[in-house]
N, C-alpha and C positions, 0 to 999 in steps of 0.2 A: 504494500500500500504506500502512495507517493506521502511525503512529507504535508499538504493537504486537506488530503484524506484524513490522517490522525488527527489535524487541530480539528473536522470539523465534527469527526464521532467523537474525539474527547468528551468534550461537554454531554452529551447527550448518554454516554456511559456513567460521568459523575452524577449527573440528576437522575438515572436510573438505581444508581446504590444508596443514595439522599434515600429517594422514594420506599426503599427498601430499608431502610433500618426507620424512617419515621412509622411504617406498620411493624416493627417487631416492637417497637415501644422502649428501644433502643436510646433513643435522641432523646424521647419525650416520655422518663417512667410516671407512673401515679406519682401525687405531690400530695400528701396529710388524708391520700384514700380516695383522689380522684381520679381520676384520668388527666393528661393535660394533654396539653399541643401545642399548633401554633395558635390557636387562636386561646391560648391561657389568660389572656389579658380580659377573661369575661368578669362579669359583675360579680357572681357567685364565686368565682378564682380570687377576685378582690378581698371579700368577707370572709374567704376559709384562710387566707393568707394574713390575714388581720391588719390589712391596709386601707384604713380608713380612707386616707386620702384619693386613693384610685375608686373605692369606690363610690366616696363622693361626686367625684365627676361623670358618673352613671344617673346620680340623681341628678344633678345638674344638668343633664342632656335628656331629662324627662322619665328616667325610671323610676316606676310609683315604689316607697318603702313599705307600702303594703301589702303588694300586687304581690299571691302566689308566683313560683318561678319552678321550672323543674331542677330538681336538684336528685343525684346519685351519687351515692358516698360507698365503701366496699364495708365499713363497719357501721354507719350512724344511718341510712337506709338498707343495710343487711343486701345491698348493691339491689335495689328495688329502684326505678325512679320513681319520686312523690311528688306534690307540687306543694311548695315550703314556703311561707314566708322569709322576704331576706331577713328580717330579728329571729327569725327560729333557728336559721344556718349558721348567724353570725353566735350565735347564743350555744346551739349545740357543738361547734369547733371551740367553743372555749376563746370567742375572740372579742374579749371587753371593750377594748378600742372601736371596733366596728358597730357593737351592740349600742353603743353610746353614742357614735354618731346617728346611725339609723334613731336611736329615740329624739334625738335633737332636731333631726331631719324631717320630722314626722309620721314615724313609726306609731299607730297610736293602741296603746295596750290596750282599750275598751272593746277592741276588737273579735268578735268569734277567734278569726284564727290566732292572733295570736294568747289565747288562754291557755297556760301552764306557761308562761315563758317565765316566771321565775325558777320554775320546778327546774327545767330548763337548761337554766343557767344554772343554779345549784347542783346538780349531777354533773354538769360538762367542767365545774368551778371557775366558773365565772364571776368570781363571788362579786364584782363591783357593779355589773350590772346586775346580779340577782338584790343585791339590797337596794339601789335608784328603787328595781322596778315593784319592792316589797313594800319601801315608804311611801310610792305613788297611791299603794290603798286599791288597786282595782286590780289585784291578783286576787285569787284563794291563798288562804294557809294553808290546805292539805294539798298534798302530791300522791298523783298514784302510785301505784309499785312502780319503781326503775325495773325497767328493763334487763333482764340480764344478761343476754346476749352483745347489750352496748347501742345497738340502735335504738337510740335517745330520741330518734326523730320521730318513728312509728307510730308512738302513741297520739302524737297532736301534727300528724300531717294531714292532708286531705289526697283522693284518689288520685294519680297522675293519669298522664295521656290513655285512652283504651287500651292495653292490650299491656300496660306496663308495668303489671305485677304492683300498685296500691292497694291500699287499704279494704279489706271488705268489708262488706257490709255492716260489719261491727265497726266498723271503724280502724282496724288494724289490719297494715300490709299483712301480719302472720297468721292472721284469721281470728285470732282471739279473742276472747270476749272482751269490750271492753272495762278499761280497769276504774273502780269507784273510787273518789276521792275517799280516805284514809284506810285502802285496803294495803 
């Protein structure tokens, strides 16, 4: 092959082996139980990474702090997608920084979905945001049973996309009954 030749398959062999190590997950392993990539730079990547500030500028360019989101964790959704509020993600990773932005941002606890998010944050220890959100007065003091399995999320997620293994009808991805405040 003339000298040519080689510059112009080069390239097209190195983005062939790029391509291949980014599907072994090589380049880009799970990060605190997610999956990442290139496009890690997501809102949810923000909040499990406990960077406030990135993802502040999610809210900034219009992402509701209230607004369910799908979220897939390998331990805190038992690798189920669920659709989470971002105070529940940022709360179940144990990421106080984030949890405190999103309440300042307008995150608002009166919320359906976000109830139990002190419980929440107390199991994940979060402990700075589980006391904000305990003096605000519009949690419960009881918590269900924790999970023992570690996904924190199941209890107080709501069903994700059809087909993606959420919550049943009790209310838990695992099928379980769901659990009574002080059992």
């Amino acid at each position: 092959m003339t000298r040519i030749g080689w510059l112009l398959l080069a390239p097209s062999l190195l983005g062939a082996a790029w391509l291949a190590l980014l599907g072994s997950g090589m380049v880009f392993p799970p990060v605190n139980g997610i999956e990442t990539g290139p496009q890690d730079t997501s809102f949810v990547m923000a909040l499990v990474a406990n960077d406030p500030e990135r993802a502040y500028g999610f809210l900034r360019t219009g992402q509701d702090p209230n607004q369910s989101v799908p979220f897939r964790h390998t331990v805190l959704t038992a690798n189920r997608e669920l659709r989470v509020p971002p105070l529940m993600i940022a709360l179940a990773t144990g990421s106080d920084n984030a949890a405190m932005m999103l309440l300042s941002s307008g995150a608002e606890l009166a919320l359906p979905q976000h109830q139990g998010a002190a419980c929440l944050a107390e199991w994940a220890g979060a402990s700075e945001a589980a006391a904000l959100i305990r003096r605000g007065g519009k949690q419960p003091c009881t918590c269900p049973a924790r999970p023992g399995d570690g996904a924190l999320v199941i209890p107080f997620a709501r069903p994700g996309p059809p087909g993606s293994g959420g919550p049943s009808p009790s209310g838990r991805a695992d099928g379980a009954p769901s659990p009574t405040p002080g059992s």
